[in-house]
N, C-alpha and C positions, 0 to 999 in steps of 0.2 A: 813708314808706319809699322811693317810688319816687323823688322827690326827694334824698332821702341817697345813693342808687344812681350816679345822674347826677353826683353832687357828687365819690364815690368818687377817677375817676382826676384831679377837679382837686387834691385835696387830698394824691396822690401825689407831684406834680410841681411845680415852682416856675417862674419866670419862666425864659427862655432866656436865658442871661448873653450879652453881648456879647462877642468873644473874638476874637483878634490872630488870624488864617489865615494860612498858608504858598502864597507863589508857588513857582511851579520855578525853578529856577536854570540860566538860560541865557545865559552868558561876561557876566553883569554884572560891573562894575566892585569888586572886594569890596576891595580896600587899605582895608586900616585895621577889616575886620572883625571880627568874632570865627566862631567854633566851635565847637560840640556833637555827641555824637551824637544821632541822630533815634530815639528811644526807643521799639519795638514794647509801647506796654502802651494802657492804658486814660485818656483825658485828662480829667482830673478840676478840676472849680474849687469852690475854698472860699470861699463870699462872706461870711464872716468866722464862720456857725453852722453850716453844712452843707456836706455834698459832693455836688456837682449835676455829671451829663452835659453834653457839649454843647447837649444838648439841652432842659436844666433837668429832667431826671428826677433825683429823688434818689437817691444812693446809699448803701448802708446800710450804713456801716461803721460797724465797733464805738467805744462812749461813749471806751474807752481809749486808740484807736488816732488820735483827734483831739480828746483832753482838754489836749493843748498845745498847740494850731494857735496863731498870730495872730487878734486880734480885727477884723483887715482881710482884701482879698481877694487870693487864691493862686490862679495857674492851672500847673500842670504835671501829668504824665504819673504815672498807677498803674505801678509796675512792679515786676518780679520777676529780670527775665535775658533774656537773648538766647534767642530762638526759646521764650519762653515765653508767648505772648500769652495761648494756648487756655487755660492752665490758669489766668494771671490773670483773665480774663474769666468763666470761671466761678465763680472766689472773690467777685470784685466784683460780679456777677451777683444772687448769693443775697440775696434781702430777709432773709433770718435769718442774718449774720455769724459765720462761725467762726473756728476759734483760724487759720487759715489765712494771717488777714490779717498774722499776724506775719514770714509771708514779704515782706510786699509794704513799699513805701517810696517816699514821693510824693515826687518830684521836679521843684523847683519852676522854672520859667522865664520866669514872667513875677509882676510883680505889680501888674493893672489899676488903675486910677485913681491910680496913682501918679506922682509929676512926676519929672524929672531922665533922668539915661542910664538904660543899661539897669545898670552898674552900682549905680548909686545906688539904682535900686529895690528890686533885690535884697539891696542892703543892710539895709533893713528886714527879712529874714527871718534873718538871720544869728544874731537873738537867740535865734530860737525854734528852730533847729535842733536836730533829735534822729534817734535812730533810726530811726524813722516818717517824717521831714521832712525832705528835705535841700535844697540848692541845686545843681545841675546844673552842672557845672565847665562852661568854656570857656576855649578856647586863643587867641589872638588870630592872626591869619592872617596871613603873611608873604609869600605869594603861592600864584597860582593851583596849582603845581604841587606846595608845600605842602598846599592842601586837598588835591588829587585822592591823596597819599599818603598823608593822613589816611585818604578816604575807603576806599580800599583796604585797609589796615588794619583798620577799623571792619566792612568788610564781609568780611575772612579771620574776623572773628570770631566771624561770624554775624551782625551787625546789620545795622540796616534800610537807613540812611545817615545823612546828615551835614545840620546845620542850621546856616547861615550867615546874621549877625544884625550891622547896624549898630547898633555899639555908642550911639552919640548920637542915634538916633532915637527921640521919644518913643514911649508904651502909644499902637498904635495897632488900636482896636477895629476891624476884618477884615483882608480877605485884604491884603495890603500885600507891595510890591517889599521892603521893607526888611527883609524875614525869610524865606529861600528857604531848601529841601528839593532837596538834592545827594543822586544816587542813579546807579548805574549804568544799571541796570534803569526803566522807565516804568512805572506804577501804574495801573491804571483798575477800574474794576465792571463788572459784568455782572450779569445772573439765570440763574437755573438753569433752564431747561426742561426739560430733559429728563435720564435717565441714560442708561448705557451699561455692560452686562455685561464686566467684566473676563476677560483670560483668560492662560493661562500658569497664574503664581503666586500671580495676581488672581483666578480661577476662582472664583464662586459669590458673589461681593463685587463693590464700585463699580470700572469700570473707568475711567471719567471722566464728566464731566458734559458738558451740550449747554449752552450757553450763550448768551447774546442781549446785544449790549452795544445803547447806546442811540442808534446808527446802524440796528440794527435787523440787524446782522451776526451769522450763529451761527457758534460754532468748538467746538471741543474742549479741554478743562482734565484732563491726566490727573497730571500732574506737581504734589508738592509737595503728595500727599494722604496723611493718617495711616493707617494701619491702623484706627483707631478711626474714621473718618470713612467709611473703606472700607464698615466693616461697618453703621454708622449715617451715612447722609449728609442733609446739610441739606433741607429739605423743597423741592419744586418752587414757583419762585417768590420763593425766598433770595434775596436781592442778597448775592454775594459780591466780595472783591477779588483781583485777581492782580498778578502783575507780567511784563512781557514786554521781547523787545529793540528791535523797533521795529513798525509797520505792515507790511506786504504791499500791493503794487499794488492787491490786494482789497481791503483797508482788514481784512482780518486780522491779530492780532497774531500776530507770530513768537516760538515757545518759552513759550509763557504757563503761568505754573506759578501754583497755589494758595496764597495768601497764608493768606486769614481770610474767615471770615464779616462782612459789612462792621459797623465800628463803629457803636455809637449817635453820631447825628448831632444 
């Protein structure tokens, strides 16, 4: 028994897929590439029978919701809508799959171990498209001051930002220059240390949280928290994400407002 115990979370979890990462995008050279939006949901890979985290945790989605996958592997984004992560996260979350998942629709951006552009790979999914499944449009970039109008755009909209992707560069398993994250705003994590009593119209609820990034800097995050979060806040110790406009002399960031509780990694 005590044996079967230990065995438990291996048998939960599967190998860590190896998977293409995102540089920032700073004035590279992009002629001739393409465009996407950068998709605030959950990054899901199908290594031809299941749906596995970044982190090779399995995810439990329902028998119906991937009884037409491809019998190869898929890597793209859970998603539901703009500024909806929290409630994708909890549907994708649950070991026990509800009808909820009929909201959600993977959308596909890569597909690992496949040879050719980045078109040609995606071409192999185009059979299997449905509902459930789809392939991620991109626009092909005409210049810098094209993306930055896209990006604008994307982010009137509520999105997160923009993903710029050489088209003829092969599946290249990590972080790689050749698939960059366009963003107004800069991204980073933190933990929670501490909280802080709100007050006004926050009175008796989270006013913000104390924060520690891993320079070892604390700030303040009051911006960009729910009501529901207000009243239930992540436990001390959370690693969360924000986003900000730039550093401070102090090496604090400026404006940091609350994204998400950080992804599985």
């Amino acid at each position: 028994m005590k044996l079967l115990l230990l065995l438990i979370p291996l048998l939960l979890s599967a190998q860590k897929p190896s998977l293409m990462l995102l540089q920032t995008y700073n004035d590279h050279n992009i002629s001739g590439w393409v465009m996407s939006e950068k998709l605030d949901g959950i990054r899901a890979y199908w290594d031809g029978t299941q749906l596995l985290t970044r982190n090779g945790n399995i995810i439990h989605a329902p028998s119906w919701f991937t009884a037409a996958y491809p019998p190869f592997a898929v890597d793209g984004e859970l998603w539901i809508g703009r500024k909806q992560f929290e409630h994708t996260a909890a549907i994708v979350r649950d070991n026990k799959p509800s009808d909820q998942w009929r909201e959600i629709t993977h959308y596909i951006f890569e597909v690992p171990h496949a040879k050719g552009t980045l078109a040609q790979r995606l071409a192999r999914v185009r059979p299997y498209e449905h509902r459930y499944l789809k392939c991620i449009p991109h626009i092909k970039v005409t210049d810098k001051s094209h993306l930055y109008a896209y990006l604008k755009a994307i982010e009137a909209k509520g999105g997160e930002g923009v993903v710029v992707r050489d088209p003829n560069a092969p599946y290249i398993a990590r972080r790689t220059h050749k698939a960059l994250k366009v963003k107004t705003f800069h991204d980073a994590e933190c933990e929670i240390v501490g909280y802080n009593n709100g007050k006004g119209k926050y009175r008796g609820v989270l006013g913000s949280f104390t924060c520690k990034m891993n320079s070892g800097t604390l700030f303040k995050i009051g911006s960009g928290l729910s009501e529901a979060l207000r009243r239930n806040p992540p436990k001390i110790g959370t690693v969360v994400t924000f986003k900000y406009q730039e550093l401070t002399q102090y090496g604090k960031p400026r404006f940091p407002v609350f994204l998400r509780v950080r992804r599985d990694r």
